[in-house]
Residue, then its C-alpha position, 0 to 999 in steps of 0.5 A: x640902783x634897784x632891780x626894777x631900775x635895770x629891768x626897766x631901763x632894758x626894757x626901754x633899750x629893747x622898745x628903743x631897737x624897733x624900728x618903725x622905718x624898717x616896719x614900716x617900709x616892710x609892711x608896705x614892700x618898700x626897699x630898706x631905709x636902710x640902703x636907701x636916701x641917706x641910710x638912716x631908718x628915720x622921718x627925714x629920710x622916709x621923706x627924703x624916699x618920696x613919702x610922707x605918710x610913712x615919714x609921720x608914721x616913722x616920726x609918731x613912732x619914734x616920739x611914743x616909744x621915748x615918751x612910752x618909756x619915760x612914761x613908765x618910769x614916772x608911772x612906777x615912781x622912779x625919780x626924774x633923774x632915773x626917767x632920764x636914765x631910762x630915757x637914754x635906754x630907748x635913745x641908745x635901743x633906737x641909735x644901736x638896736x639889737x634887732x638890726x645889728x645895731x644899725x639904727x636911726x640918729x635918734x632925735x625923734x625918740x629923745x624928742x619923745x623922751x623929754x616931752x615927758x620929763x621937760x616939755x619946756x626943754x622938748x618945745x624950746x628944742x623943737x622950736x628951733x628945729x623947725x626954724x632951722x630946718x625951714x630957713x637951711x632945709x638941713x634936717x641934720x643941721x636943725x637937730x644939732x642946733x635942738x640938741x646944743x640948745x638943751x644943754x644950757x636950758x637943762x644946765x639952767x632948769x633942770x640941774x639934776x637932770x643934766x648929765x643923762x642930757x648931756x649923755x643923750x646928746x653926746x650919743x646923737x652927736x656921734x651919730x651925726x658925725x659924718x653930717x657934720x663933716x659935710x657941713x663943715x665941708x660945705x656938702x650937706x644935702x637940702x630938703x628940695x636942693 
């Protein structure tokens, strides 16, 4: 593992701990999402807050601060493997930041972001079935599980040498969403419009 490789990877932890919902809502004198919606500093919830454009704002920069990173990694001539290493850096700034006393988002943006450069057949199979998801169940939590267990046996399948930081990626975003997935076990999971 070189100096450059651990330099980079945090610097894509530091890119990944700004948090353009936060920035965003505070540049515009709106309350933190933070203690607003659902609590989380991402798009949905942006959304969920009534407004749209910070929401594509949030979203914009949450992609380009995954893909940013990745970008890097591939502009500096580190192997793929190592841009998906780098990519699990700004997934984990973006989930646990450093800015904001590790309270961040759930990070599906930023790994959305992530794989459209090192996999953009993965990023679109993923994004693919969020979309579907969310526009038949309105659950923006269910649709990014259902994304992020797709990816697991297309990388398994495709892209070999990049499986266990995917699957690290996922894990972290499972995790996140466990209160999520206690409510949609349970039948509580708020809807888009419900």
């Amino acid at each position: 593992m070189s100096a450059e490789f651990i330099l980079l990877s945090v610097v894509a932890y530091l890119l990944g701990s700004v948090s353009f919902a936060v920035l965003l809502s505070r540049l515009r004198h709106l309350p933190d999402p933070r203690s607003v919606g659902s609590g989380n500093p991402g798009a949905s919830n942006m959304l969920r807050l009534g407004n749209r454009s910070l929401a594509l704002a949030t979203l914009a920069g949450d992609l380009t601060k995954g893909a940013t990173a990745v970008w890097l990694a591939r502009y500096l001539n580190f192997e793929p493997v190592q841009q998906a290493w780098v990519g699990l850096a700004v997934i984990t700034g973006h989930i646990l930041p450093i800015y904001y006393h590790f309270r961040g988002g759930k990070g599906v943006a930023t790994a959305a972001g992530v794989l459209l450069v090192i996999s953009w057949p993965a990023a679109l199979l993923a994004s693919s079935l969020w979309i579907i998801t969310f526009a038949v169940q309105r659950m923006a939590s269910l649709a990014s599980l259902v994304a992020c267990m797709a990816l697991l046996p297309w990388i398994a399948w495709q892209e070999t040498d990049l499986l266990l930081p995917i699957v690290f990626m996922v894990i972290l975003i499972m995790l996140r969403h466990r209160l999520n997935i206690e409510r949609l076990l349970a039948g509580t999971e708020s809807r888009f419009g419900g």
